[in-house]
C-alpha positions in Angstrom: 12.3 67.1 92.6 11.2 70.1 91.1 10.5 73.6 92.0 10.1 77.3 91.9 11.6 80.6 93.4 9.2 83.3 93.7 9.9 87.3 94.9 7.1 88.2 97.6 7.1 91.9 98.4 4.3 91.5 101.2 2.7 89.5 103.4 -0.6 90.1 101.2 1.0 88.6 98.4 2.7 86.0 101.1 -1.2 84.9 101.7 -2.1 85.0 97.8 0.9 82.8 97.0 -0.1 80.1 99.4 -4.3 80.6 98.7 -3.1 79.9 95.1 -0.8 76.7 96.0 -3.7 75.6 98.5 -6.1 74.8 95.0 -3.4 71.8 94.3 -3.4 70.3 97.8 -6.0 67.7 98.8 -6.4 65.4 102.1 -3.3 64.2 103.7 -1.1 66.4 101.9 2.3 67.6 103.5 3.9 71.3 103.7 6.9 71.8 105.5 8.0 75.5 106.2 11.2 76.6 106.4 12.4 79.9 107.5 13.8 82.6 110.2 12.1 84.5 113.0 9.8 86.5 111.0 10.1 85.5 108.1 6.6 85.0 106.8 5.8 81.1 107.7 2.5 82.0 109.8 1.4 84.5 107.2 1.5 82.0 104.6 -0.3 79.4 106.3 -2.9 82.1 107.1 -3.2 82.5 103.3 -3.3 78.8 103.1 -5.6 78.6 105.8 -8.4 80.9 104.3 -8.0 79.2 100.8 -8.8 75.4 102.4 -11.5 77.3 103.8 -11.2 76.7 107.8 -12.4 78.2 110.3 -11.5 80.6 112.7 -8.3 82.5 112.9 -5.3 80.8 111.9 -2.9 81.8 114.3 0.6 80.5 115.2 0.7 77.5 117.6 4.3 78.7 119.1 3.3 77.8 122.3 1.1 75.1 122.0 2.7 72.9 119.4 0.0 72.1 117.5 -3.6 73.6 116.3 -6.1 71.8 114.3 -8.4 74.0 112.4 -11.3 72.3 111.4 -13.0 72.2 108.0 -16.0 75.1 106.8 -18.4 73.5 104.5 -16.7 72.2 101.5 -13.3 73.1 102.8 -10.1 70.6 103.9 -8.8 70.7 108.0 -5.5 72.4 108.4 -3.3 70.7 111.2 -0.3 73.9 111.9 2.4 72.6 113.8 5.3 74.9 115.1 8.1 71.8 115.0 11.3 75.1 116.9 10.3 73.6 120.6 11.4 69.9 119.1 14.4 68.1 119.4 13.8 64.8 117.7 11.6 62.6 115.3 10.0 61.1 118.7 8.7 64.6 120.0 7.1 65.0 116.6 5.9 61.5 117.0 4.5 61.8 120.4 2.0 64.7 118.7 0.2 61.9 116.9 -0.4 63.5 113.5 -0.5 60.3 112.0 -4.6 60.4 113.2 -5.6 63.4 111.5 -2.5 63.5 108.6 -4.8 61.7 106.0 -8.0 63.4 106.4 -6.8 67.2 106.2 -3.4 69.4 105.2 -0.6 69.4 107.7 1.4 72.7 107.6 5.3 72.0 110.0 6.8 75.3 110.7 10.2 74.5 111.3 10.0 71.1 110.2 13.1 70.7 108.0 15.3 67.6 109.9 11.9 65.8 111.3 9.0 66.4 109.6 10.1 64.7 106.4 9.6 61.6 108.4 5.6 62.4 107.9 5.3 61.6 104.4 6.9 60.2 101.5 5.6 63.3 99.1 5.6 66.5 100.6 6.3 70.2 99.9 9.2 72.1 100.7 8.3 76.1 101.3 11.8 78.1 101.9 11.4 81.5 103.1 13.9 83.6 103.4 14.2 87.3 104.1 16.2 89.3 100.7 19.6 90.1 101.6 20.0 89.8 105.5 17.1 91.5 106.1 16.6 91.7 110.0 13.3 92.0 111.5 11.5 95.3 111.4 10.1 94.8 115.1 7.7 98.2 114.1 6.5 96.4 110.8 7.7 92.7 111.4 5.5 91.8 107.9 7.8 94.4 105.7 10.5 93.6 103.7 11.6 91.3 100.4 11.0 87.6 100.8 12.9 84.9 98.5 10.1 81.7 98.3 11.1 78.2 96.9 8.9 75.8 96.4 10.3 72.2 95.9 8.1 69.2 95.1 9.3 66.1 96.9 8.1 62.4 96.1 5.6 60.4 93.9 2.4 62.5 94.6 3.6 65.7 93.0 5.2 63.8 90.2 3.4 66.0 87.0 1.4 67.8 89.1 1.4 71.5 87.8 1.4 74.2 90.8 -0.5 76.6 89.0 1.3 79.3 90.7 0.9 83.0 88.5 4.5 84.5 89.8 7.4 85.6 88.4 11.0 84.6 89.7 
């Protein structure tokens, strides 16, 4: 397992980070987001989103579990799924991911505990807010984010993330 730790002052650069990271995934890759309340997870899979080059709004599937967002020309699905309503493997399970996991990028919010179970190789994104930073309810988006990035399994063995960031 490898990694990196990145400083994101805003949610722009939140979207740039993961726009740059989306160039190194390809069909039936796993990311698993980590993260409080507010921390940024939906904001980077928006960045993520418009770098595969779906379409329509990426928007959080909080209440709805799971969105797939199909493909633009040239560009990779994005399956989003918001894993906090779960309470096991089998609810994961029951969403059958497993038909559209190979053909496009599945993003689990919240999917530390479960959604490892999805692939041997995945990523790891851990966001976390810089030094107890509550949530701004006025400007939920400001505020110091810690990212790490860990590499888990055979698929990212040597693969370089390409990411341009300082720790």
């Amino acid at each position: 397992m490898t990694g990196a730790r990145l400083r994101i002052e805003t949610a722009e650069q939140m979207r740039s980070l993961a726009g740059e990271l989306a160039s190194s995934l390809t069909a039936g890759d796993l990311v698993i987001l980590d993260g409080g309340l507010g921390a940024g997870k939906t904001t980077f899979t928006q960045g993520l989103g418009e770098a595969l080059g779906v379409s329509g709004q990426v928007a959080s599937p909080t209440f709805i579990i799971a969105r797939t967002h199909k493909a633009a020309e040239g560009g990779l699905p994005l399956v989003h799924v918001d894993a906090y309503r779960l309470n096991s493997l089998e609810e994961l399970d029951d969403l059958d991911l497993d038909a559209s996991v190979d053909e496009a990028v599945t993003v689990v919010e919240w999917g530390s505990g479960t959604a490892e179970q999805l692939a041997e190789s995945y990523l790891k994104v851990s966001i976390d807010r810089e030094r107890g930073g509550e949530v701004d309810l006025e400007q939920p988006d400001a505020g110091t984010r810690i990212v790490t990035i860990e590499e888990v399994g055979p698929r990212w063995l040597g693969v370089e993330l390409g990411l341009g960031w300082d720790a």
